[in-house]
N, C-alpha and C positions, 0 to 999 in steps of 0.2 A: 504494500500500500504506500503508495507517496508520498510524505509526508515535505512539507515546506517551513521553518517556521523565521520567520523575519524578528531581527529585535536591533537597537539602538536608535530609535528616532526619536523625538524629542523637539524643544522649545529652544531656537537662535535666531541671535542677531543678524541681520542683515551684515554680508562680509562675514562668517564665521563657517564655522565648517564639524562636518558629521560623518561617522563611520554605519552604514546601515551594515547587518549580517544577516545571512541565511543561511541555516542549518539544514541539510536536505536525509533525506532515509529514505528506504521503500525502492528503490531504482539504483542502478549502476550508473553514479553519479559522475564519474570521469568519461564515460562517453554520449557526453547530451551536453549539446547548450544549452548555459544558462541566460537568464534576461531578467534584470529590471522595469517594472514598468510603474507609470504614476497615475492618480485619477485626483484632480482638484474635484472640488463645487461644485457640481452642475457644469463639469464638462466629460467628455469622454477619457477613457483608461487609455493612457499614449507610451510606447515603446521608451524605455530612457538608454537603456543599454544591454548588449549581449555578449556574451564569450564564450567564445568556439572550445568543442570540447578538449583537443588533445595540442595543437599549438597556441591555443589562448590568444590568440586573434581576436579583437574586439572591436564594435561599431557603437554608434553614440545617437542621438537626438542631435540635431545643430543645435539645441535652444541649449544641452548640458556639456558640448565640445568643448576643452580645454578648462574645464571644472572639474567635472566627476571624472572619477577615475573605477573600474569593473577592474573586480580580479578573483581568484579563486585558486584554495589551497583544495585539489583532490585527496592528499591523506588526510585532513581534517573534512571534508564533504563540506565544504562550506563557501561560498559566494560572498563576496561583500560590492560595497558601492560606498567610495570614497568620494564625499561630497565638500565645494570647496569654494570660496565666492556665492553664498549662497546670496538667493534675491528671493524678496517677497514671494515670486512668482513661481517657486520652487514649490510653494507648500502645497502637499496633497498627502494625501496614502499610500505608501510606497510598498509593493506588490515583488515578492520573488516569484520566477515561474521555469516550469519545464514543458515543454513538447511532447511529450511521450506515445506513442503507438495514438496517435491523429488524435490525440485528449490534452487539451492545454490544463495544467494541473498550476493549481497559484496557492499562494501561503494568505495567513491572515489579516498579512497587510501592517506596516506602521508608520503610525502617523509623523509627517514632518510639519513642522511650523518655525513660518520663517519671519520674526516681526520684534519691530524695537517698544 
């Protein structure tokens, strides 16, 4: 069973910066990409970041380039998303997720807030 579960998100300042983690089970975590994805207010859940499973090749949002940083230790099973310049416009729910046999599987989600 899949198991996703997200934790470090929290309450900063505009310009400050946040370590999200994701702790995965249930699947053979070193050959799946993983993804960040975000959902504000009242807008839709939008892709923030992914990382390829065995060279760690990663792709971004333009809106999170040169900010966040995806990375991911396979003997610890775990994904994270290094957040960095953050801006108000950052704040949403931050979602881990896998792919797996055509079933997008997501974690519970934690919350970022980004305000002075």
């Amino acid at each position: 069973q899949v198991q996703l579960v997200e934790s470090g998100g929290g309450l900063v300042q505009p310009g400050g910066s946040l370590r999200l983690s994701c702790a995965a089970s249930g699947f053979p975590f070193s050959s799946y990409v993983m993804s960040w994805y975000r959902q504000a207010p009242g807008k839709e859940r939008e892709l923030v970041a992914s990382i390829s499973a065995i060279s760690s090749s990663t792709t971004y949002a333009d809106s999170v380039k040169g900010r966040f940083t995806i990375s991911r230790d396979n003997g610890k099973k775990k994904v994270y998303l290094q957040m960095s310049s953050l801006k108000p416009e950052d704040t949403a729910v931050y979602y881990c997720s896998v792919l797996r046999s055509s079933t997008r599987y997501w974690g519970q989600g934690t919350q970022v807030t980004v305000s002075s």
